[in-house]
N, C-alpha and C positions, 0 to 999 in steps of 0.2 A: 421547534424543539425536535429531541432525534424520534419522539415518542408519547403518549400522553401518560403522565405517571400516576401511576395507583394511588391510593388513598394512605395517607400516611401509616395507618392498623395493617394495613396491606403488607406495605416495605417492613413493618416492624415483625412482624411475623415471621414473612421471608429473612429478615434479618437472625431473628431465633432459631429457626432451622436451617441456616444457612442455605436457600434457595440459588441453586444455580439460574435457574429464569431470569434472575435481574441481576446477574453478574455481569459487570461493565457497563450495565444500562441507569444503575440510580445509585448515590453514595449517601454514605450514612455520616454527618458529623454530630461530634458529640460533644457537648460543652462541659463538662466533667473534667476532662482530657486532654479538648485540644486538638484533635486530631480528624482527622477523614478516612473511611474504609471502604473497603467492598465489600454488599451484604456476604459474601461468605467469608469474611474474616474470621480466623481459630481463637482470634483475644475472647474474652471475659466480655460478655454481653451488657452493656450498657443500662441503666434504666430509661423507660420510654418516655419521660419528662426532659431526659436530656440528648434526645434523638433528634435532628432536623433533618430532612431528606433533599438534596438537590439530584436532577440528573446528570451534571457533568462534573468534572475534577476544576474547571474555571472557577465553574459557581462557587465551589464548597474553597479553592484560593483566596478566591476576592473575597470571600466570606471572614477570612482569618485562621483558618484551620491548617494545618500540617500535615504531610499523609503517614497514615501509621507503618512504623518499621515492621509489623508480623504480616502484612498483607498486599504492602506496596504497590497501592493503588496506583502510582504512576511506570510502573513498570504492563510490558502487555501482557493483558491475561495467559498467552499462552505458557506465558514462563513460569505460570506458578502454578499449570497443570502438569502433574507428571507422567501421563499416561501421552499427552503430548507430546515430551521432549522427549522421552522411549520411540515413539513411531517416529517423530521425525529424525534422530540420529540413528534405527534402522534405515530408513529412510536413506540418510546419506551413506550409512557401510554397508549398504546392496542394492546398489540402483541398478542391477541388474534383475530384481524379481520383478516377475509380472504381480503386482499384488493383489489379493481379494479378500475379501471377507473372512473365508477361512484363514487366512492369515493371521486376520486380527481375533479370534477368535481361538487360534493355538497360544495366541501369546496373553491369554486369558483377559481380552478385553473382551466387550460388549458393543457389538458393531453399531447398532441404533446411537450406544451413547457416545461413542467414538464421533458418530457421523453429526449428531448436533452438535459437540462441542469444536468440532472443524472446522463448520459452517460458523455456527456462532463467532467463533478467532478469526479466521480468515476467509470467508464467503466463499469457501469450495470444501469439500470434502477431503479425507486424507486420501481416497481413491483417485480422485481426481490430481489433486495435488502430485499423486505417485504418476500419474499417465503424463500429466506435463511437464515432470523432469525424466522420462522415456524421450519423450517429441524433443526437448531440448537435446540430447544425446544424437538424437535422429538429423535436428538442423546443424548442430555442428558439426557432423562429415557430410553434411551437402554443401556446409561454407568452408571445409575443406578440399572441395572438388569432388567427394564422393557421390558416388550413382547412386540414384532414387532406391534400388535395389538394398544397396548396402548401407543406406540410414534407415531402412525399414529395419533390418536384423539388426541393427547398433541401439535401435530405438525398441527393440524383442517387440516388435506387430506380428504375428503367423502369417497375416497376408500384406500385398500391395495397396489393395483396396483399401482396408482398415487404415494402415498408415496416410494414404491419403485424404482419407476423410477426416482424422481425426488431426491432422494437418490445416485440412479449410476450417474446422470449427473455429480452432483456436486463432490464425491469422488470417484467414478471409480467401485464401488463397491456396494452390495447389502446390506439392515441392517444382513441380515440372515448369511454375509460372514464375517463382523464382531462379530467373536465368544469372547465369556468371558473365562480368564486364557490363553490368549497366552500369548508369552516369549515378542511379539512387542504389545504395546496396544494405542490405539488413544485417543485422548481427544482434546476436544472445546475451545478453548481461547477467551475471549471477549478484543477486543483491542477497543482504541479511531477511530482507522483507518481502523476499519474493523477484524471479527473473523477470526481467526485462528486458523489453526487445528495440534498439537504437537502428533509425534510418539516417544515413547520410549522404551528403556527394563527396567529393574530394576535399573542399573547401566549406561546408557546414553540416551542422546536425538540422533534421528534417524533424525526428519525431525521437522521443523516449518514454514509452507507456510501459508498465506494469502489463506482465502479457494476462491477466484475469479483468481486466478494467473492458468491460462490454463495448465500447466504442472504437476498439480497436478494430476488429476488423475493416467498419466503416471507414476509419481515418486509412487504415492501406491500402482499400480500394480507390479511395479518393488520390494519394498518391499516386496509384498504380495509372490514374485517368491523366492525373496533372503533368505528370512527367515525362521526357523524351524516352519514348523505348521502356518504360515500367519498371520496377525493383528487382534488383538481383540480389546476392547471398555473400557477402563478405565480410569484411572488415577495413575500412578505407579511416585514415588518421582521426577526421572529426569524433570518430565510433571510438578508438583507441583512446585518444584524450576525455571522453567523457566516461569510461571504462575507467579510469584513473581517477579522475576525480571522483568520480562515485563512491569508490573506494577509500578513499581518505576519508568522504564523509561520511560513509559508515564504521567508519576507525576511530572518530572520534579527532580528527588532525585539522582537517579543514571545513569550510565552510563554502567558498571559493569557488564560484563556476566561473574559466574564462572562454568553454567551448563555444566559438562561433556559431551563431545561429539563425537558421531560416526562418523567418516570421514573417508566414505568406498569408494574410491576413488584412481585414482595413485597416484605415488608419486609426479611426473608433480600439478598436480591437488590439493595435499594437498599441494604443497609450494605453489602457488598461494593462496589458501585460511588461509593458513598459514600468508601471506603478508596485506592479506585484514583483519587479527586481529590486526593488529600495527598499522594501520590506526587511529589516535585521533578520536574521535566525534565531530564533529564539524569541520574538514576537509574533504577534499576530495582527491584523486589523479586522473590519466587517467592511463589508460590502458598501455602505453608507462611506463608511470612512476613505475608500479608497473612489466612488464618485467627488469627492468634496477636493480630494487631492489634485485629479483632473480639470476641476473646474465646471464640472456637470454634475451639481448635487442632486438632481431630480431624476438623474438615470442611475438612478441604484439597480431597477431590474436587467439592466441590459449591461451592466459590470457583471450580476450575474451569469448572462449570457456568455459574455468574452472569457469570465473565469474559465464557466465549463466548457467551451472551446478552447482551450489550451490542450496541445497535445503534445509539451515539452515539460513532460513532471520534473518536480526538484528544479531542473535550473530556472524557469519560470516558477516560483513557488504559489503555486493556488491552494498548496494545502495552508497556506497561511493563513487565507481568509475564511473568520469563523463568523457567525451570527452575529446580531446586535447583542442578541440578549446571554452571548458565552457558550451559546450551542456547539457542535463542531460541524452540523449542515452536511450537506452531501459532497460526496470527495467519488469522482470514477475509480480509484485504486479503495476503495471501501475503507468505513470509519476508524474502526480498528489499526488501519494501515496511516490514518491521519493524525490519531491519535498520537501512536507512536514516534512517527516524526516529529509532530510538538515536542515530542520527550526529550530526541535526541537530540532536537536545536537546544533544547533549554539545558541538556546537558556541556556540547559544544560553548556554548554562552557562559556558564557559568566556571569553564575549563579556562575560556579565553580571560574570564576576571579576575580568575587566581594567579594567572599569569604574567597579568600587569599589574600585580600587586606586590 
């Protein structure tokens, strides 16, 4: 489970004062009603005879429950904070400010509470957040041909230093060690759920992570070792077409990945992620279910394994596979970011069914 869950008097409480501490983490259904909430739902408080607590949006499904229209549990938290969708559409209509604190604080938030509810949504801060779409600014005029010099100031670093370091954090690597005209070449994806960063060659996609997902930089030095001549800065077709499809699928259009793909991996390794392409959108399986599929029902832990070595998010869907018991388990692009793509497949799904009706 994502967490060991309080004591029922616990959640009903939090439920009473609408507790942000266990917003997204435990839902409240209530049999009066029908329905499923987030403990900070604005409705009419329930009596505690008719409260049941699960922690995920599965349990309280499979349970018979509905999600309430004032709180829209299966929407992501961040969209029903409003001091978030303020910072992050600043956010997009000045991505030239260097941002601080004082910032958030002229526009009368509360940095502390600004900075847990950021983390809590998306497992970085909005400080953070603000530096990684600077760096993104900084990588697209160096995958433009621009000199180190001129994605520093594209990316507002005061220094060269800072730019570069803040460069290796993020992708494992310096701008200077991403050269132009290798055979592997990087490029920047803007997603609804956060940038992503696609390696390809000519003829396949290598890798597609969420550039906050920790494993990242590991996975591009291990490219950087694997490959003729190391990673360069572009944009080569495999990158374009998986740009594209991305796109649609966060449109709500497609589901559809036909990007070519590297799957340098065992063989163990590529039937599993082999299994996790048969997967529908808009389902899910457990890790049980998808050793059984194989034909190795006793290696459930080493499907685990292969899951979390995938380093081709979305088109290998590992965000598919959730617990035995309806958990949503651990995802490198963070739960919250897992969650929400169940949403979207099951929106896509259910788009496709009106369709053919």
């Amino acid at each position: 489970m994502l967490f060991d869950l309080p004591d029922p008097e616990t959640l009903y409480a939090a439920l009473l004062s609408r507790d942000e501490c266990f917003d997204g983490q435990a839902f409240v259904c209530v049999s009066s009603t029908g329905v499923f909430c987030r403990l900070t739902c604005p409705a009419r408080k329930p009596k505690r005879e008719h409260c049941t607590f699960y922690q995920t949006i599965g349990e309280c499904m499979e349970a018979g429950f509905r999600p309430c229209k004032r709180c829209h549990p299966l929407q992501a938290a961040a969209l029903a904070d409003p001091a978030i969708s303020v910072l992050l559409q600043n956010l997009e209509t000045h991505p030239d400010t260097r941002w601080s604190e004082d910032h958030i604080v002229k526009m009368g938030y509360d940095p502390s509470t600004i900075r847990r509810s950021f983390k809590r949504q998306f497992g970085m801060t909005f400080l953070e957040m603000a530096r990684q779409r600077r760096l993104r600014e900084g990588f697209e005029t160096l995958a433009g041909g621009g000199k180190v010099i001129t994605a520093q100031h594209e990316a507002s670093f005061e220094s060269a230093s800072a730019f570069r370091s803040a460069f290796a954090r993020l992708l494992g690597c310096t701008p200077a060690e991403l050269r132009p005209n290798k055979l592997l070449q990087a490029t920047w994806i803007p997603t609804p759920l956060g940038d992503m960063i696609a390696v390809s060659s000519r003829s396949h996609l290598h890798l597609l992570e969420f550039l906050d997902r920790k494993a990242l930089p590991t996975e591009l030095k291990r490219l950087h070792k694997t490959s003729d001549g190391g990673i360069g800065i572009g944009r080569l077709p495999p990158s374009e077409q998986a740009a594209s499809e991305l796109e649609a699928y966060f449109s709500a259009r497609s589901d559809s990945f036909q990007t070519p793909l590297a799957l340098n991996a065992t063989p163990f390794t590529r039937q599993v992620w082999s299994a996790l392409q048969t997967i529908p959108a808009g389902e899910t399986r457990s890790y049980s279910d998808i050793a059984r599929q194989i034909g190795r029902p006793s290696a459930v832990r080493a499907v685990a394994r292969a899951n979390g070595a995938n380093q081709i998010a979305l088109m290998i869907p590992c965000h598919r596979v959730i617990g035995s018991d309806g958990s949503l388990t651990g995802y490198g692009g963070g739960l919250w970011r897992k969650q929400r793509l169940i949403e979207i497949e099951r929106q896509l799904k259910t788009l496709k069914k009106d369709q053919n009706t």
